[in-house]
C-alpha positions in Angstrom: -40.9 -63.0 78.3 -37.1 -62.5 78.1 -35.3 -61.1 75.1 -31.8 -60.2 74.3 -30.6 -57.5 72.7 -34.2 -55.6 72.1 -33.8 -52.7 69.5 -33.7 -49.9 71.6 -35.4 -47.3 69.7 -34.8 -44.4 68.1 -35.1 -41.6 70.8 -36.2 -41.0 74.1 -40.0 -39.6 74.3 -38.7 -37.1 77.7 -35.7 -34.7 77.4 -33.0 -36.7 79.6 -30.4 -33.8 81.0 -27.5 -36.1 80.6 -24.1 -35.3 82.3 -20.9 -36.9 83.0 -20.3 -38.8 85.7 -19.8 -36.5 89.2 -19.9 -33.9 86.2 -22.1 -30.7 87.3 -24.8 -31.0 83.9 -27.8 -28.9 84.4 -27.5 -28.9 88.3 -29.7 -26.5 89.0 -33.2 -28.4 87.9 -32.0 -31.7 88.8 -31.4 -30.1 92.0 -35.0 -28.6 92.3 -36.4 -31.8 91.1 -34.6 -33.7 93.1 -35.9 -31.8 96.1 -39.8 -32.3 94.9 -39.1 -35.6 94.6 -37.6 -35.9 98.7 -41.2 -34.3 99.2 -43.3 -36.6 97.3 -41.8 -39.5 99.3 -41.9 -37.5 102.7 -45.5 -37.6 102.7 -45.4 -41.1 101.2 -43.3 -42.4 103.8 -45.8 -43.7 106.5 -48.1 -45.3 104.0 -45.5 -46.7 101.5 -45.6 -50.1 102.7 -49.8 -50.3 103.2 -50.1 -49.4 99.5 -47.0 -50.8 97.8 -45.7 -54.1 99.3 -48.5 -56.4 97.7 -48.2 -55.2 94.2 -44.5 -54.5 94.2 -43.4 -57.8 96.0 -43.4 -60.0 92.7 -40.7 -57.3 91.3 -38.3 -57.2 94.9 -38.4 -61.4 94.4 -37.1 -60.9 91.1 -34.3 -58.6 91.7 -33.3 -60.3 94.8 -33.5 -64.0 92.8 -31.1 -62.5 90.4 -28.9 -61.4 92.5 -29.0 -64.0 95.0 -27.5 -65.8 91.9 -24.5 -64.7 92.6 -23.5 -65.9 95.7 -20.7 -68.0 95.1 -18.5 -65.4 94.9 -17.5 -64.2 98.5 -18.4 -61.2 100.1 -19.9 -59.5 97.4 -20.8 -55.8 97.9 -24.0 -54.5 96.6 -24.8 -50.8 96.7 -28.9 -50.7 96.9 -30.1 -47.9 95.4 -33.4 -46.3 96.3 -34.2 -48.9 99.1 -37.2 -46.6 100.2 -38.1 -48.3 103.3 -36.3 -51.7 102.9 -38.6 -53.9 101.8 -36.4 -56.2 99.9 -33.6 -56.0 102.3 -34.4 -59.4 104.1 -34.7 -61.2 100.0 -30.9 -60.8 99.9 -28.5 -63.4 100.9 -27.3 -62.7 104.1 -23.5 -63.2 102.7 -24.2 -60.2 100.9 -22.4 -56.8 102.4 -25.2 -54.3 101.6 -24.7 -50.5 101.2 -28.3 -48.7 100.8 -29.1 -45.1 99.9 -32.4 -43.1 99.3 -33.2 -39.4 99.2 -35.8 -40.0 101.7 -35.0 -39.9 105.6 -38.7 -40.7 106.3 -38.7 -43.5 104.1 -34.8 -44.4 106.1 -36.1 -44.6 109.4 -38.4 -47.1 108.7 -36.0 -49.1 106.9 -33.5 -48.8 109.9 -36.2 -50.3 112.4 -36.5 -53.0 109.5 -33.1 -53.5 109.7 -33.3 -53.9 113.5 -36.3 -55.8 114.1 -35.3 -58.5 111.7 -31.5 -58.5 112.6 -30.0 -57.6 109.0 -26.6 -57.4 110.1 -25.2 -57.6 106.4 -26.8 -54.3 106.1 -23.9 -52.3 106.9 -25.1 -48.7 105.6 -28.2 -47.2 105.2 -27.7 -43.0 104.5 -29.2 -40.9 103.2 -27.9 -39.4 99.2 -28.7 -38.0 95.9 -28.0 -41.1 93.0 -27.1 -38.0 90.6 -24.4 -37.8 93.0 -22.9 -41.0 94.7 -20.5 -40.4 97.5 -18.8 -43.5 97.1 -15.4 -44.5 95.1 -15.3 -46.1 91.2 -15.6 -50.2 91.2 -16.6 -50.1 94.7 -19.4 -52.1 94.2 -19.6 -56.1 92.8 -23.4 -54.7 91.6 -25.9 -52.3 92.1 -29.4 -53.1 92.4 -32.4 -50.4 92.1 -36.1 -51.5 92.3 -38.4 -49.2 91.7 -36.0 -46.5 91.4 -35.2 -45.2 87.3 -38.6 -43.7 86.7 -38.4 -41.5 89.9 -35.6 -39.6 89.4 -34.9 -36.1 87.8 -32.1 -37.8 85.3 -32.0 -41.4 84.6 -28.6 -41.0 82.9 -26.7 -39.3 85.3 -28.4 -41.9 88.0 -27.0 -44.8 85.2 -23.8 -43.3 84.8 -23.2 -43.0 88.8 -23.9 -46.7 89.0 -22.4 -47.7 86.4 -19.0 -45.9 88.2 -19.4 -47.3 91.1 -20.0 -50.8 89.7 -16.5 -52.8 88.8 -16.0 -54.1 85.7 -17.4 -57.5 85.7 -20.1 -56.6 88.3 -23.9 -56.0 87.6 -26.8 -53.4 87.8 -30.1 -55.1 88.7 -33.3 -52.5 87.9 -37.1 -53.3 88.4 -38.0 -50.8 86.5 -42.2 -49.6 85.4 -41.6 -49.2 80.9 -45.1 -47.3 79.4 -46.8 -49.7 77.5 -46.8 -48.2 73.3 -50.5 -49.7 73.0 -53.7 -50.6 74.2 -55.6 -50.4 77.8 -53.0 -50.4 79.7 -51.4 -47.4 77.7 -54.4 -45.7 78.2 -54.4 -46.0 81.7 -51.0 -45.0 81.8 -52.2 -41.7 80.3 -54.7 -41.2 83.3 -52.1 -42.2 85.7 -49.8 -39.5 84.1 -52.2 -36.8 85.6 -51.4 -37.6 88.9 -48.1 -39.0 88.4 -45.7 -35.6 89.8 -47.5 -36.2 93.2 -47.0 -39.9 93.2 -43.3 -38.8 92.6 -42.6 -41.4 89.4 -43.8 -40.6 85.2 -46.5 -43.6 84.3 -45.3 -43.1 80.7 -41.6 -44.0 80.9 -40.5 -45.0 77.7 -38.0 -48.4 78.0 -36.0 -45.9 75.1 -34.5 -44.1 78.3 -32.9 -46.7 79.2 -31.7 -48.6 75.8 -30.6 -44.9 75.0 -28.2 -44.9 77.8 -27.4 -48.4 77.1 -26.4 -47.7 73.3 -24.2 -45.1 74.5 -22.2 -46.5 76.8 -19.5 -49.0 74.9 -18.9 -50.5 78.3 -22.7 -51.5 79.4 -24.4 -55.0 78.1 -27.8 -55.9 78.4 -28.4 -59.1 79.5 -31.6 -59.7 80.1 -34.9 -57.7 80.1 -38.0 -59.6 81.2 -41.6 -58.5 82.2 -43.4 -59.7 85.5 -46.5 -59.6 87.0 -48.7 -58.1 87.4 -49.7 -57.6 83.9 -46.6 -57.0 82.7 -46.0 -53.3 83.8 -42.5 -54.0 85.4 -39.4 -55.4 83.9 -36.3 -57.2 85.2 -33.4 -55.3 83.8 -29.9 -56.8 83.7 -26.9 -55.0 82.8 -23.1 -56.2 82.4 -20.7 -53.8 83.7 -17.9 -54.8 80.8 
């Protein structure tokens, strides 16, 4: 289902430690957060793809069909946020210019043999950096794409505000993005999940009200489009205009 323009909601159910853009905020627990969450996905590394590429594969389609849309324009430059271990890499058209980052140098290395094995020459970075803290210049970007990436992080805002900085005006922001269900089975099974979740390195419960939060404050953000996917509807397509 798509819909445009969803109500947002009225609050975010987790305290978001907002900051300004390259601003310092509440450095210190994003910091240590931010390093529990390089451990999580250290010891996730050499089983990532096992467990995750059958059930995450429908989502990486659908980011990569949306922005594959695109490719009229010439030479576009897409900053890949959280690429893990480069799963959806080959998805992208190869006329893309492709910048990737994750926190991860486990997770890296395997997406650098990726890279090399399958000859992804439009990759033309993979490094490793902190999304509260992108090391790159504003509008350098014609998008941003992030699968899999909002629910992990310390601060979603401050990850949104870095893209969106990055990102020129008239570019995009792609997110595949996990949003807790407010009902029903699969709400309680996110509840379960949420016991395990700090381990897994990513919150079950995720309200989509992080997001449309951030949205509603930012006069220069539009949503386009937010549309669920299989399986069961537990991901979303996310859109956003960069105005």
């Amino acid at each position: 289902m798509s819909e445009q323009s969803p109500k947002h909601g009225q609050g975010s159910e987790r305290s978001i430690r907002s900051a300004e853009p390259g601003g310092q905020g509440s450095n210190d627990n994003v910091s240590h957060d931010v390093s529990h969450a390089e451990k999580a996905y250290a010891r996730w590394a050499p089983l990532y793809d096992a467990v995750f590429t059958h059930v995450m594969r429908p989502g990486r389609r659908a980011i990569a069909a949306a922005a594959n849309g695109r490719v009229a324009e010439t030479g576009v430059r897409m900053l890949n946020v959280g690429v893990g271990t480069g799963l959806e890499l080959p998805m992208f058209d190869r006329s893309f210019q492709i910048t990737s980052i994750d926190l991860s140098e486990p997770m890296l290395e395997i997406a650098r043999k990726r890279v090399r094995d399958l000859a992804l020459s439009n990759v033309i970075e993979l490094k490793a950096m902190d999304a509260h803290n992108l090391q790159y210049p504003d509008a350098g970007f014609d998008m941003a794409v992030a699968p899999y990436f909002v629910t992990i992080v310390p601060d979603p805002h401050r990850c949104l505000d870095e893209m969106a900085r990055v990102v020129r005006p008239g570019g995009e922001i792609m997110l595949v993005n996990h949003i807790a269900a407010e009902r029903g089975p699969i709400a309680w099974a996110e509840s379960l999940l949420a016991k395990v979740g700090p381990s897994l390195g990513w919150d079950p419960r995720f309200p989509w009200s992080v997001i449309g939060d951030w949205i509603d404050r930012r006069s220069d953000i539009e949503l386009l489009e937010r549309r669920t996917l299989v399986p069961l509807g537990m991901f979303s397509l996310i859109r956003l205009a960069r105005n």
